[in-house]
C-alpha positions as CSV (number, residue, x, y, z in Angstrom):
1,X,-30.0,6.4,-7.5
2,X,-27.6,7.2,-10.2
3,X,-25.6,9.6,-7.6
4,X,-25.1,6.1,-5.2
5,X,-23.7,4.5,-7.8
6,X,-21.4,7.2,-8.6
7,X,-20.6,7.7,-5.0
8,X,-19.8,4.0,-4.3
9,X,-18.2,4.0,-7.5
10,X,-15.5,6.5,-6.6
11,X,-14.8,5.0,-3.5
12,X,-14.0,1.6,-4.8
13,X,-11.7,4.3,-7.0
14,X,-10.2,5.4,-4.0
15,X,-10.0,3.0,-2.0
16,X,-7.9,1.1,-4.7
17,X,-5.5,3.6,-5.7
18,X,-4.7,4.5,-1.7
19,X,-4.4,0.3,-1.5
20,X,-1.3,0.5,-4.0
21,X,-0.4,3.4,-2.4
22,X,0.1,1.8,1.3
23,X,1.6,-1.5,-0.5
24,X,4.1,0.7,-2.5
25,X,5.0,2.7,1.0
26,X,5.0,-0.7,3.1
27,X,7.3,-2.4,0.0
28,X,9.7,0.8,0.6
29,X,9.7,0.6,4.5
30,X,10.8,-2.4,4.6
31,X,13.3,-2.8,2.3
32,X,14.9,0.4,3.9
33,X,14.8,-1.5,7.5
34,X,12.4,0.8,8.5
35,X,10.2,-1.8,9.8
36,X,12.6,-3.5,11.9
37,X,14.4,-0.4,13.3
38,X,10.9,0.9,14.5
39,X,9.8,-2.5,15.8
40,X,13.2,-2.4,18.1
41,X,13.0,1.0,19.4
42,X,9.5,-0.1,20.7
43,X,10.8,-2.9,22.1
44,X,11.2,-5.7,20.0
45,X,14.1,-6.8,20.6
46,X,12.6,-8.0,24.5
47,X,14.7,-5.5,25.9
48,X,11.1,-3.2,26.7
């Protein structure tokens, strides 16, 4: 019993920290242009 809670808590752990990890990436992307640039070259721009 106790090892479930451990487990589930650890993955809340994780699954928070990788959270502000993708927001902190996403944040950077896109004030870079990243975002947009990518979203042309597939097309985007209704050229593809």
């Amino acid at each position: 019993m106790s090892g479930a809670t451990h487990f589930f808590k650890e993955a809340a752990f994780y699954r928070f920290r990788y959270g502000l990890l993708y927001v902190s990436l996403a944040t950077r992307a896109h004030q870079s242009g990243y975002l947009r640039s990518s979203a042309r070259a597939a097309g985007g721009d209704g050229t593809g």
